[in-house]
mmCIF file of the C-alpha atoms, coordinates in Angstrom:
data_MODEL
# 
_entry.id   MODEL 
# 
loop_
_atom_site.group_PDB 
_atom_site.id 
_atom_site.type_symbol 
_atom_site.label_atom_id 
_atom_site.label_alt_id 
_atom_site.label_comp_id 
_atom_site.label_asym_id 
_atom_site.label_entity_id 
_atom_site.label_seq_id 
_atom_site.pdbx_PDB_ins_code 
_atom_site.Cartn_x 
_atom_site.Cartn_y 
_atom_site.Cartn_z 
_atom_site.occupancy 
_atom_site.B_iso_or_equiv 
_atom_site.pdbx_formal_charge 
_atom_site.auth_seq_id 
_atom_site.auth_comp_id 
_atom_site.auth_asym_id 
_atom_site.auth_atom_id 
_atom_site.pdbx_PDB_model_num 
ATOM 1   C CA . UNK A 1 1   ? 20.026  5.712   22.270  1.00 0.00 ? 1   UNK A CA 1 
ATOM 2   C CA . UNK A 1 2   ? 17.900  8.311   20.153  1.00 0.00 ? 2   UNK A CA 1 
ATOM 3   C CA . UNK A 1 3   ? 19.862  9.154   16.847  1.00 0.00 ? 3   UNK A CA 1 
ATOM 4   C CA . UNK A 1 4   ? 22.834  9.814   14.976  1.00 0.00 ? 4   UNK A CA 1 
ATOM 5   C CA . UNK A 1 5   ? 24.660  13.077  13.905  1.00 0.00 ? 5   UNK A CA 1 
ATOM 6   C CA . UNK A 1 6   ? 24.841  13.879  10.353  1.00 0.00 ? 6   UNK A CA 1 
ATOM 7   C CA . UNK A 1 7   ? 27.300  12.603  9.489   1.00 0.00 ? 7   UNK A CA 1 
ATOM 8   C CA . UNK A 1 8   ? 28.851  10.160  6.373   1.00 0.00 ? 8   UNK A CA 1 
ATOM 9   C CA . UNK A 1 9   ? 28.327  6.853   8.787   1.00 0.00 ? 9   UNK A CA 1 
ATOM 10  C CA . UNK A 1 10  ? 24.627  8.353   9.772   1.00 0.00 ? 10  UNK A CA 1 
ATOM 11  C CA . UNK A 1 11  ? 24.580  8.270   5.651   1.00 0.00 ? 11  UNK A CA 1 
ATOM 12  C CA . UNK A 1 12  ? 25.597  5.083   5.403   1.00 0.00 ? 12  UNK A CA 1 
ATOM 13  C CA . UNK A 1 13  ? 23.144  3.832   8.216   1.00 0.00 ? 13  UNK A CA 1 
ATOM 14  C CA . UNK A 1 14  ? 20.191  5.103   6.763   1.00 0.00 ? 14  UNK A CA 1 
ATOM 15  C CA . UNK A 1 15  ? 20.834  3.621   3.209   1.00 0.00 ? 15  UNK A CA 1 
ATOM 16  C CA . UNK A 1 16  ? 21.197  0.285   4.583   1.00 0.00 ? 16  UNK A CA 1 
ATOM 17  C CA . UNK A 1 17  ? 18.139  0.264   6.748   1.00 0.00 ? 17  UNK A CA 1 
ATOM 18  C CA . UNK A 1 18  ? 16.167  1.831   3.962   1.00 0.00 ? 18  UNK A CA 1 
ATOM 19  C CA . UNK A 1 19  ? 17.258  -0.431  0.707   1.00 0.00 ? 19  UNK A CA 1 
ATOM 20  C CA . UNK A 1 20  ? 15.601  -3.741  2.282   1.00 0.00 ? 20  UNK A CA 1 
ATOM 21  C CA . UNK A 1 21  ? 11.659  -2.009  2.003   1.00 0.00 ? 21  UNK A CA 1 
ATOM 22  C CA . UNK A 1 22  ? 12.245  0.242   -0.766  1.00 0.00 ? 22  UNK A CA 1 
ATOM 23  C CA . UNK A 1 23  ? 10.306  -2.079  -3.304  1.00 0.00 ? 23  UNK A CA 1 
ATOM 24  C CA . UNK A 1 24  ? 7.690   -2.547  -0.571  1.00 0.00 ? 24  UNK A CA 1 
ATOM 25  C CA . UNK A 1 25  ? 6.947   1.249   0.105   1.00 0.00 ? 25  UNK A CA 1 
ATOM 26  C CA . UNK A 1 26  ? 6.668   1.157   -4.008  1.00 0.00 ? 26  UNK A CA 1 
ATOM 27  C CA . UNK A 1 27  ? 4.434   -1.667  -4.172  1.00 0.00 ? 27  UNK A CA 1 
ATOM 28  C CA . UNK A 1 28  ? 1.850   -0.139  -1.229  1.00 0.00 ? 28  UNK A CA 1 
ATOM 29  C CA . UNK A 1 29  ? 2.678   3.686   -2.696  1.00 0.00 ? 29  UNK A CA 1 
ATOM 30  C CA . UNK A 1 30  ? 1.451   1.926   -5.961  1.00 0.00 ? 30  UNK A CA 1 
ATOM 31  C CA . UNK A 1 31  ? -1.708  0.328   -4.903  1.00 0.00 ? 31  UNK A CA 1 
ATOM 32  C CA . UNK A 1 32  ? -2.121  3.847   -2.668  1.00 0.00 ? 32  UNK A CA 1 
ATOM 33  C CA . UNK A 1 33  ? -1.688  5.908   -5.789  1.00 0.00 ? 33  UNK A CA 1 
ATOM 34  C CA . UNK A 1 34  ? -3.041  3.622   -8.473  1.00 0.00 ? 34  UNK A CA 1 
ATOM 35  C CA . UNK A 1 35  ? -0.077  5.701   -10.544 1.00 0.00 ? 35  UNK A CA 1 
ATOM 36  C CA . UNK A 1 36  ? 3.477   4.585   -11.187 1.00 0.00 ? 36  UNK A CA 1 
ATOM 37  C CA . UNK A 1 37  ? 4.606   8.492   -11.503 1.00 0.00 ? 37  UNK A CA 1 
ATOM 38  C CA . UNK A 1 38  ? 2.938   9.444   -8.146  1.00 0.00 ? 38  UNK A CA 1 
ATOM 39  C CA . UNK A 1 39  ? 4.178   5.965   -6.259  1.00 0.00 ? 39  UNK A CA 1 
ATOM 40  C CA . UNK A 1 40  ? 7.464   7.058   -7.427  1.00 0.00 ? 40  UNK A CA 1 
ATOM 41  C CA . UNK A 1 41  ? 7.060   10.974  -6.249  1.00 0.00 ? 41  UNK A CA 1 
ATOM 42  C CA . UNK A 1 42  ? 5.892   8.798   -2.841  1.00 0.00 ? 42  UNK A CA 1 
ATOM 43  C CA . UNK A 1 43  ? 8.636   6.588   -1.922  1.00 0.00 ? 43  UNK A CA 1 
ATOM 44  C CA . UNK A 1 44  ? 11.224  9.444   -2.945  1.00 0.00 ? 44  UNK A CA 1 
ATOM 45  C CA . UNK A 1 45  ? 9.102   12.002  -0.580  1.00 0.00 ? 45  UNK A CA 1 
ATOM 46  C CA . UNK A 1 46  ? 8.988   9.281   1.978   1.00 0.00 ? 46  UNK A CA 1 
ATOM 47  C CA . UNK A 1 47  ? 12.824  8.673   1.778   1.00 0.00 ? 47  UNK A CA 1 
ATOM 48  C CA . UNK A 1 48  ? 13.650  12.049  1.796   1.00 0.00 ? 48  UNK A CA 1 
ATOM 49  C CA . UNK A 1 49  ? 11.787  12.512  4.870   1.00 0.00 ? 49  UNK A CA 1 
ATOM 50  C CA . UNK A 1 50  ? 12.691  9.656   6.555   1.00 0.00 ? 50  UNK A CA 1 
ATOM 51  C CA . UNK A 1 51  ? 16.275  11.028  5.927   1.00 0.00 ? 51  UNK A CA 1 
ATOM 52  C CA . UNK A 1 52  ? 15.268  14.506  7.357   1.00 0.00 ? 52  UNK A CA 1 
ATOM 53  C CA . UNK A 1 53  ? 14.425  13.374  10.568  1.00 0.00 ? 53  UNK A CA 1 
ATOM 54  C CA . UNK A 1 54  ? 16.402  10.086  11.121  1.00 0.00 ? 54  UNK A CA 1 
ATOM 55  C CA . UNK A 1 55  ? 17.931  11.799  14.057  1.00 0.00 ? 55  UNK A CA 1 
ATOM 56  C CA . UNK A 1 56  ? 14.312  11.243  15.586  1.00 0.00 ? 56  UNK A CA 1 
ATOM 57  C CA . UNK A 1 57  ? 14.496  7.630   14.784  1.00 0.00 ? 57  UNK A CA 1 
ATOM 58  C CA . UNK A 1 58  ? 14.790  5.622   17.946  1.00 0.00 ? 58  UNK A CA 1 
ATOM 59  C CA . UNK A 1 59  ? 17.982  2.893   17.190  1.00 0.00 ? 59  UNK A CA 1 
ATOM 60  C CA . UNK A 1 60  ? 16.791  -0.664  17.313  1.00 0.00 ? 60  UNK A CA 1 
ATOM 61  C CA . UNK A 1 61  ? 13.347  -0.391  17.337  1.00 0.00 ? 61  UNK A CA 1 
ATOM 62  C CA . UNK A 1 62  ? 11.005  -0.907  14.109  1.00 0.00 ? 62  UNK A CA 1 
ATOM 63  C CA . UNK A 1 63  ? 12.492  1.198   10.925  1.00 0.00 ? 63  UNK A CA 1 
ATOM 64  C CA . UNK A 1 64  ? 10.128  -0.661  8.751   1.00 0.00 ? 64  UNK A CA 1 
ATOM 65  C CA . UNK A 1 65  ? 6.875   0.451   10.696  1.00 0.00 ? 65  UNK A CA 1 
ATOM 66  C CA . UNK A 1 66  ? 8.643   3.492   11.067  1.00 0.00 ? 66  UNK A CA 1 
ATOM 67  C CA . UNK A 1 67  ? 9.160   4.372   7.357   1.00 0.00 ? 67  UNK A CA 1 
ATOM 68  C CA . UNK A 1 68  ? 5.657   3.006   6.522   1.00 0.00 ? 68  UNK A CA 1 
ATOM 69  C CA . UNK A 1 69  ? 4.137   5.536   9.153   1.00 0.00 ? 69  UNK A CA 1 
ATOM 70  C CA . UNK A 1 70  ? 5.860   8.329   6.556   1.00 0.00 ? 70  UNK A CA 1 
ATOM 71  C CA . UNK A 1 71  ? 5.026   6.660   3.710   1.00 0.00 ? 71  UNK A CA 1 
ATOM 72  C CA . UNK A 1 72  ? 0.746   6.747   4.774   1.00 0.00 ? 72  UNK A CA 1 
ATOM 73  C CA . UNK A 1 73  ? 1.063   9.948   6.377   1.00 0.00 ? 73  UNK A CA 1 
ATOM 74  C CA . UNK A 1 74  ? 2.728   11.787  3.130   1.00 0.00 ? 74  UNK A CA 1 
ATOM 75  C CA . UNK A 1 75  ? -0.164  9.825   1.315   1.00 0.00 ? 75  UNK A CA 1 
ATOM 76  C CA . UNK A 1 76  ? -2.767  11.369  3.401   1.00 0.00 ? 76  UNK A CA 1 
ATOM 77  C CA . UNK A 1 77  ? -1.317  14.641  3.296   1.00 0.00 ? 77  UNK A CA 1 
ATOM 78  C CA . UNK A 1 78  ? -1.696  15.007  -0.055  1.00 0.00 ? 78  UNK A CA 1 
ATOM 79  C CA . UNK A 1 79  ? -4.780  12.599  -0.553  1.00 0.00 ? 79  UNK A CA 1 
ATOM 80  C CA . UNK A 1 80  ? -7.081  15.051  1.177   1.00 0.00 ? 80  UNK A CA 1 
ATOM 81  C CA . UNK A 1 81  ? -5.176  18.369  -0.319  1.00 0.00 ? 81  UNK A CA 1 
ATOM 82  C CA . UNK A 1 82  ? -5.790  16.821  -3.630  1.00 0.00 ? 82  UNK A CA 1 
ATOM 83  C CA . UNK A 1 83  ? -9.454  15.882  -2.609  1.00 0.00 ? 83  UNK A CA 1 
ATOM 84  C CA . UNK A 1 84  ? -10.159 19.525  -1.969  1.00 0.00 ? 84  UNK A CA 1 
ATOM 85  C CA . UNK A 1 85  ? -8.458  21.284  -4.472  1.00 0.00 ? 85  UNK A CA 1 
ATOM 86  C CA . UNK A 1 86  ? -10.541 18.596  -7.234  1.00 0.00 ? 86  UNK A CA 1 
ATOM 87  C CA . UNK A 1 87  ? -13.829 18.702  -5.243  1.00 0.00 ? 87  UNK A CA 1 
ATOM 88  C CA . UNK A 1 88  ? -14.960 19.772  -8.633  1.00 0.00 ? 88  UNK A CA 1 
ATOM 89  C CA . UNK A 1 89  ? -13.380 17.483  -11.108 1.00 0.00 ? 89  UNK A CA 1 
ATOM 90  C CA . UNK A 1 90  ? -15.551 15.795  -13.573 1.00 0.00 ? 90  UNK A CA 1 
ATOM 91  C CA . UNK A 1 91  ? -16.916 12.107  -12.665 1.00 0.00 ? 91  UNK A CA 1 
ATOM 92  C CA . UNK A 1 92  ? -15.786 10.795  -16.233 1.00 0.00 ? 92  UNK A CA 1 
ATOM 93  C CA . UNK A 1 93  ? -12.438 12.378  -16.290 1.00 0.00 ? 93  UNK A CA 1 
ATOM 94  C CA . UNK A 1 94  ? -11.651 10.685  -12.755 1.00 0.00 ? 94  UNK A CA 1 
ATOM 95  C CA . UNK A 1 95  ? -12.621 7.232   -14.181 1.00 0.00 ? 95  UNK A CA 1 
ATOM 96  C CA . UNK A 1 96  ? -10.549 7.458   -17.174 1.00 0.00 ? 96  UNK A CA 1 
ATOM 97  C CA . UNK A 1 97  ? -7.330  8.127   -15.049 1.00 0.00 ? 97  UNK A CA 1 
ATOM 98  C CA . UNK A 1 98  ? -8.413  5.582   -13.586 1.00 0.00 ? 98  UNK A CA 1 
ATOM 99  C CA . UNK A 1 99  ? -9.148  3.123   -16.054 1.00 0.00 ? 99  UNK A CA 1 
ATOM 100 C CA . UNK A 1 100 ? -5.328  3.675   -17.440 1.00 0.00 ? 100 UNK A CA 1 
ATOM 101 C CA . UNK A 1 101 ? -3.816  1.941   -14.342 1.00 0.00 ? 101 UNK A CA 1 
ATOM 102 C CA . UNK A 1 102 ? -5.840  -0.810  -13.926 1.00 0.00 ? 102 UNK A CA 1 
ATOM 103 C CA . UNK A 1 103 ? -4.343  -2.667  -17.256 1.00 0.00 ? 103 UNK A CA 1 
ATOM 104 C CA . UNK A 1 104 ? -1.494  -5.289  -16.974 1.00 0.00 ? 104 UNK A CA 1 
ATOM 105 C CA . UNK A 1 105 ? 1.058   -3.254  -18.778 1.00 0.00 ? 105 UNK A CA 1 
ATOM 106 C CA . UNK A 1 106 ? 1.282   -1.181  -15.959 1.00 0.00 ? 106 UNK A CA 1 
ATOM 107 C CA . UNK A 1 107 ? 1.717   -4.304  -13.274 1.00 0.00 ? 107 UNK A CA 1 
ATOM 108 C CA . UNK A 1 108 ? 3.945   -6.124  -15.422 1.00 0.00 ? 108 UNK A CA 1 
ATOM 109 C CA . UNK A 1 109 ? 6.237   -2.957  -15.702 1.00 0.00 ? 109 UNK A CA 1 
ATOM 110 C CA . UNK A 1 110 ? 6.671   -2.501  -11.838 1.00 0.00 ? 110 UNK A CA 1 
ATOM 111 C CA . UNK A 1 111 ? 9.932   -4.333  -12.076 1.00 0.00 ? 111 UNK A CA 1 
ATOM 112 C CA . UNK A 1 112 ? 10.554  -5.507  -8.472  1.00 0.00 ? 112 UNK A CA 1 
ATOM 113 C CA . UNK A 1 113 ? 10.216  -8.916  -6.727  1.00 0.00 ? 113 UNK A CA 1 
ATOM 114 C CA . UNK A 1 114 ? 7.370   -8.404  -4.279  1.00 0.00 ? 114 UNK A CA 1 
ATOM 115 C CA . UNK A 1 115 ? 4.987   -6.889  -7.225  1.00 0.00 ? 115 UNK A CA 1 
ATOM 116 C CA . UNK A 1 116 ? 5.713   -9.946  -9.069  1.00 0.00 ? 116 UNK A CA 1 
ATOM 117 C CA . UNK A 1 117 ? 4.984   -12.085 -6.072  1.00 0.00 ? 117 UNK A CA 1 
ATOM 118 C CA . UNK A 1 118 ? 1.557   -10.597 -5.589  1.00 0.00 ? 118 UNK A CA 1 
ATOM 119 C CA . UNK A 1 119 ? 1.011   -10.736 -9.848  1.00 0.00 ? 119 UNK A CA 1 
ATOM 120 C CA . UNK A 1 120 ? 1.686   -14.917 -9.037  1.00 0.00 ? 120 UNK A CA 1 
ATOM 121 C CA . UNK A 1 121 ? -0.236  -15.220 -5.899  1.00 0.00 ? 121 UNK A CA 1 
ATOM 122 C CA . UNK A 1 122 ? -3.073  -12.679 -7.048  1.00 0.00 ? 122 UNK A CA 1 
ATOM 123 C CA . UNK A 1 123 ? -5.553  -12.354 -9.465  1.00 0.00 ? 123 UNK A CA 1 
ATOM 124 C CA . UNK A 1 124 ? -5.532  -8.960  -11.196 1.00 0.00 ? 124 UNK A CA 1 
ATOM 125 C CA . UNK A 1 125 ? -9.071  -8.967  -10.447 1.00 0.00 ? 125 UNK A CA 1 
ATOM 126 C CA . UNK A 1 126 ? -8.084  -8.644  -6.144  1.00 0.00 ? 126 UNK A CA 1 
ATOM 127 C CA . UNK A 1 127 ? -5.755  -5.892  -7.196  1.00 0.00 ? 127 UNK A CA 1 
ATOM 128 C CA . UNK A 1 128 ? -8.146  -3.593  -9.001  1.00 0.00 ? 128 UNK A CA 1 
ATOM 129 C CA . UNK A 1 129 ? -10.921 -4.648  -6.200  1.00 0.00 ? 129 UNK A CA 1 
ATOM 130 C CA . UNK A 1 130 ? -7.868  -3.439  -3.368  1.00 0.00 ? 130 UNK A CA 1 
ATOM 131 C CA . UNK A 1 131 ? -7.928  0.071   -5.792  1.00 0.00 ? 131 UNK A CA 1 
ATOM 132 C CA . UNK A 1 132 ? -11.552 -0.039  -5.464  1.00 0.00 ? 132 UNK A CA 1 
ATOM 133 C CA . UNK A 1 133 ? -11.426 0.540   -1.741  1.00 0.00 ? 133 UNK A CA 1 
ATOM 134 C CA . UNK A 1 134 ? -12.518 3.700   0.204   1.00 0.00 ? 134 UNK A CA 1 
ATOM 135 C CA . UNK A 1 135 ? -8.659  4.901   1.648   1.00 0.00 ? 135 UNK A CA 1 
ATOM 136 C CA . UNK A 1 136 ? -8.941  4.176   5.065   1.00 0.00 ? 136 UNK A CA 1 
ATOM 137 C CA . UNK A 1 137 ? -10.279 0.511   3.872   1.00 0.00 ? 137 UNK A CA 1 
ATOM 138 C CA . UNK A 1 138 ? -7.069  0.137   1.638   1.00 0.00 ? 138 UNK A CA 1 
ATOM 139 C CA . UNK A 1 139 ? -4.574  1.273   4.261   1.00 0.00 ? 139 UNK A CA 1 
ATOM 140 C CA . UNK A 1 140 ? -5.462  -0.982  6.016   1.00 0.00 ? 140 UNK A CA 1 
ATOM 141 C CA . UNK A 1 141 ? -5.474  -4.154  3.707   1.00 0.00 ? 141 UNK A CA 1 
ATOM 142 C CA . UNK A 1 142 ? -2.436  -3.283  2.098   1.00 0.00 ? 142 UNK A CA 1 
ATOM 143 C CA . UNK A 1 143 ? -0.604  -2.688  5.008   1.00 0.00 ? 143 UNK A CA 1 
ATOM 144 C CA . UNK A 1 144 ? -2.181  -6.613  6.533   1.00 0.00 ? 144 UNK A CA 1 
ATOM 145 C CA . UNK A 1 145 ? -2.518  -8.228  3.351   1.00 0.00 ? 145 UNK A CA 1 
ATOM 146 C CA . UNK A 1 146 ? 0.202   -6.880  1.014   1.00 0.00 ? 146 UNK A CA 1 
ATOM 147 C CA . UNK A 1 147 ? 2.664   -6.325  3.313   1.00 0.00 ? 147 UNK A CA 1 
ATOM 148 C CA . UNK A 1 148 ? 2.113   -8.701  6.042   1.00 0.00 ? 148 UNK A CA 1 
ATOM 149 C CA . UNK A 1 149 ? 2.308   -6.002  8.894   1.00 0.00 ? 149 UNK A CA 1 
ATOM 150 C CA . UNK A 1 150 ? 0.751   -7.146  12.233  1.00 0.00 ? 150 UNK A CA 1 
ATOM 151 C CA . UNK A 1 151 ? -2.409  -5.573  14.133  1.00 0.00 ? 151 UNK A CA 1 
ATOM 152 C CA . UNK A 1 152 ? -0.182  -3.781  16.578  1.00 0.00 ? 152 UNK A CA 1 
ATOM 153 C CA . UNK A 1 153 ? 2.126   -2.357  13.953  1.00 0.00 ? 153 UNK A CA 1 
ATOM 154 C CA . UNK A 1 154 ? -0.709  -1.389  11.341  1.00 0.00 ? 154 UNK A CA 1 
ATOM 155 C CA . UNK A 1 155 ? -2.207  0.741   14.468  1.00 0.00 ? 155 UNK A CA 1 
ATOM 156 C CA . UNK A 1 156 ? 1.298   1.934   15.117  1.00 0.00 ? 156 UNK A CA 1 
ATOM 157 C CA . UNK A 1 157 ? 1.808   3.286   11.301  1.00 0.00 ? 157 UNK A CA 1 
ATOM 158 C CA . UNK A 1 158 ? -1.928  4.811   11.015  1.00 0.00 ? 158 UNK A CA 1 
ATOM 159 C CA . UNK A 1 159 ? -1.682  6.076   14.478  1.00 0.00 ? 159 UNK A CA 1 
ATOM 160 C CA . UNK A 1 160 ? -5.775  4.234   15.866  1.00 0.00 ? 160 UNK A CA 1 
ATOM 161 C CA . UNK A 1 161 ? -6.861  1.999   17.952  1.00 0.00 ? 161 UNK A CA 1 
ATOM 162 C CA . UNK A 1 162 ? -5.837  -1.636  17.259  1.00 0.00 ? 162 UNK A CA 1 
ATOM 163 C CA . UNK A 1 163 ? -9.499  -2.335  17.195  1.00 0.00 ? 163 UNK A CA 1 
ATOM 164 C CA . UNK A 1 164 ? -10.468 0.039   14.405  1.00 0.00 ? 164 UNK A CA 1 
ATOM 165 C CA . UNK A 1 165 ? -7.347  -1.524  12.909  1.00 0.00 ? 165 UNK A CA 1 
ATOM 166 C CA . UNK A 1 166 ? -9.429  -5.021  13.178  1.00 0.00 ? 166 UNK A CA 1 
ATOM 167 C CA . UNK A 1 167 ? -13.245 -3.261  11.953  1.00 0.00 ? 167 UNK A CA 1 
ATOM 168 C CA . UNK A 1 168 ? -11.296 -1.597  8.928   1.00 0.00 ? 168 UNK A CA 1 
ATOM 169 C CA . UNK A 1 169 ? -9.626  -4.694  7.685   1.00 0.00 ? 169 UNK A CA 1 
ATOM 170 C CA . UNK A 1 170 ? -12.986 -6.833  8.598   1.00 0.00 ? 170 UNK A CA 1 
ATOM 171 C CA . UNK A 1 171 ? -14.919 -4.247  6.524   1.00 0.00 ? 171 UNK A CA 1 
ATOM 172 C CA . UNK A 1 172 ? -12.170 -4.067  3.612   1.00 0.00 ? 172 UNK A CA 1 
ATOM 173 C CA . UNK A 1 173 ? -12.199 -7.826  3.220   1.00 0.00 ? 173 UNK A CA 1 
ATOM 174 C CA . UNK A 1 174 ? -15.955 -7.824  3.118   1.00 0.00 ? 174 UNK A CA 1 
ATOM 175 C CA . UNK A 1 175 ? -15.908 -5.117  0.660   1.00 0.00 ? 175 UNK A CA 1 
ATOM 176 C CA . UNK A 1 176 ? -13.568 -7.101  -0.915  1.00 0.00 ? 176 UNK A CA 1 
ATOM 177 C CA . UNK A 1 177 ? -15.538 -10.259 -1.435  1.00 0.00 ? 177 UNK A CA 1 
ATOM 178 C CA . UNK A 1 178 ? -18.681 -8.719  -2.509  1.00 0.00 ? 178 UNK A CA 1 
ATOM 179 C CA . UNK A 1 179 ? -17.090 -6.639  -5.344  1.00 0.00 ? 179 UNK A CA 1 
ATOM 180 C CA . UNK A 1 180 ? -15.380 -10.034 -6.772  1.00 0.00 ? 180 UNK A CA 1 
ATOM 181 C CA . UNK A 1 181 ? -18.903 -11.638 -6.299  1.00 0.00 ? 181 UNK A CA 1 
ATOM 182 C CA . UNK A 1 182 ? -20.589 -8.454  -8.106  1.00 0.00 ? 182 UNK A CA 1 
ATOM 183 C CA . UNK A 1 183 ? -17.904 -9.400  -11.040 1.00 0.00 ? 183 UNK A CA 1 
ATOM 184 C CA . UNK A 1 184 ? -18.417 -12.597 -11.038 1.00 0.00 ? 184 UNK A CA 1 
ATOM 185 C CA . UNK A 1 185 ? -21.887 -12.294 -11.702 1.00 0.00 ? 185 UNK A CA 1 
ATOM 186 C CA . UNK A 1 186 ? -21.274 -9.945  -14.275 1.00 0.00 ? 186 UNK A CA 1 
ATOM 187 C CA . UNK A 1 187 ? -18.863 -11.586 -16.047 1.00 0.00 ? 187 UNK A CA 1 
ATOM 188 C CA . UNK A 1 188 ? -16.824 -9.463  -16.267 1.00 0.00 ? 188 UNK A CA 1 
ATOM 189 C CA . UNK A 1 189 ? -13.733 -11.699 -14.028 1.00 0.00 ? 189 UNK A CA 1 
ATOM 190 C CA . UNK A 1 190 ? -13.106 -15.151 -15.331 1.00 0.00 ? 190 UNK A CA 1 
ATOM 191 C CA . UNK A 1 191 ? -14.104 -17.540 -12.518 1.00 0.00 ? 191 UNK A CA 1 
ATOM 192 C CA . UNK A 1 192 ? -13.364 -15.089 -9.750  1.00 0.00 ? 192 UNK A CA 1 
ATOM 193 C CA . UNK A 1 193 ? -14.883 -17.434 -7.302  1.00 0.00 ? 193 UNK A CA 1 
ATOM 194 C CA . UNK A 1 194 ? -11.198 -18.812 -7.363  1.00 0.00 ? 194 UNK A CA 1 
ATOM 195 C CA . UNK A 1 195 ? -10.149 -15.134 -5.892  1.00 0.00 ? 195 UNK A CA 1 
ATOM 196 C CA . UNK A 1 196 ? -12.501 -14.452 -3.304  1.00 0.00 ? 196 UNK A CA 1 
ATOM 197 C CA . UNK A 1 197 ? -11.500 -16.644 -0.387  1.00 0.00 ? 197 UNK A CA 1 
ATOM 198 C CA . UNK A 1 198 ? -8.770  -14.444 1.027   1.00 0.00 ? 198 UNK A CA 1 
ATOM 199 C CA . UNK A 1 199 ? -7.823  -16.540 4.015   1.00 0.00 ? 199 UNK A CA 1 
ATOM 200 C CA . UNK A 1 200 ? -7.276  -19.194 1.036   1.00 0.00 ? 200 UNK A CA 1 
ATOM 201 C CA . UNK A 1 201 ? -5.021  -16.615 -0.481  1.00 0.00 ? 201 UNK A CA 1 
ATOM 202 C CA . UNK A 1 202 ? -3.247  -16.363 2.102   1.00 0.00 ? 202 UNK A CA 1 
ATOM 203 C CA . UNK A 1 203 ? -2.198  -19.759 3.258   1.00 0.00 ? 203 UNK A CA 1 
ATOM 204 C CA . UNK A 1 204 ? -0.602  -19.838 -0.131  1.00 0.00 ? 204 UNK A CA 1 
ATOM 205 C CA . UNK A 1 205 ? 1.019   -16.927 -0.343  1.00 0.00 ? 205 UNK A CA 1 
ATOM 206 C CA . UNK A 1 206 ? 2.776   -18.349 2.858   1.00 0.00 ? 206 UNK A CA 1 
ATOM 207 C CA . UNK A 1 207 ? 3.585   -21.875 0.906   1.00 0.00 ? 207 UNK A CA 1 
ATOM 208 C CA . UNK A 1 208 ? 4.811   -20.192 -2.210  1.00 0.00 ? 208 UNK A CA 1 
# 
């Protein structure tokens, strides 16, 4: 059955299948962003799309995947309207915008569970080296490693191959361990060696 009419129960059936994810489109708008303003502008443009064409949204199948597909393609959207409109911007400006979002005050004030979880199970080191990432790199590991989506549904939310879906998130990881290495060595990340075995990671983000 494809939809629902607009009407107060259609409402009602949308907020209830949207509330579960809403701090997990603000933790992967966040990382996405690397802004707590424009992850917020995010998840309420994703919402209010998500809303707009709910009638679209095939009952039963994967609202999750679904509202993650919105949530990446808003991102893009914007992400390469932004890119050309600041083709021009100066180098040291960008990196001090940056810079502002990479200290802890800003994690520690993302008040929701699953931010918290990944400041216990991660080192803030991983989280600026996930920043770090060219975009279709971090997509991809956020949506596998932050958010636990499989192959088939990453490839379903990007819209590519489940094979690029695999070369991306190969590629991010390496990036991944080479920039904690790089830090490491420049000590600027206290014994990041501890941080850069992701499958490690991993197995105890699924103990904890």
């Amino acid at each position: 059955m494809l939809g629902f009419s607009r009407t107060n129960q259609s409402r009602a059936d949308f907020e209830a299948l949207v509330s579960p994810w809403l701090d997990g489109l603000y933790a992967a708008a966040l990382r996405l962003t690397r802004n707590e303003r424009n992850a917020e502008d995010l998840v309420q443009d994703t919402v209010m799309r998500a809303w707009r064409f709910f009638e679209k949204f095939e009952k039963g199948t994967n609202f999750r995947a679904w509202l993650f597909k919105i949530l990446t393609n808003t991102f893009i959207n914007s992400y390469r309207r932004n890119t050309r409109e600041k083709s021009l911007q100066d180098e040291s400006e960008r990196q001090s915008v940056e810079a502002q979002f990479f200290s802890p005050d800003t994690t520690e004030q993302a008040a929701n569970p699953e931010e918290y979880l990944l400041d216990r199970v991660m080192r803030e080191d991983v989280l600026k080296a996930i920043d770090g990432l060219p975009i279709d790199f971090r997509m991809v590991v956020i949506l596998a490693d932050l958010q636990e989506f499989s192959y088939k549904e990453i490839a379903e939310v990007l819209d590519i191959p489940v094979g690029t879906v695999m070369s991306r998130l190969f590629r991010g990881r390496k990036a991944l361990q080479k920039t904690l290495v790089d830090a490491e060595r420049q000590g600027c990340a206290a014994q990041a060696a501890e941080a850069i075995d992701l499958n490690a990671w991993r197995e105890r983000k699924k103990l904890g």
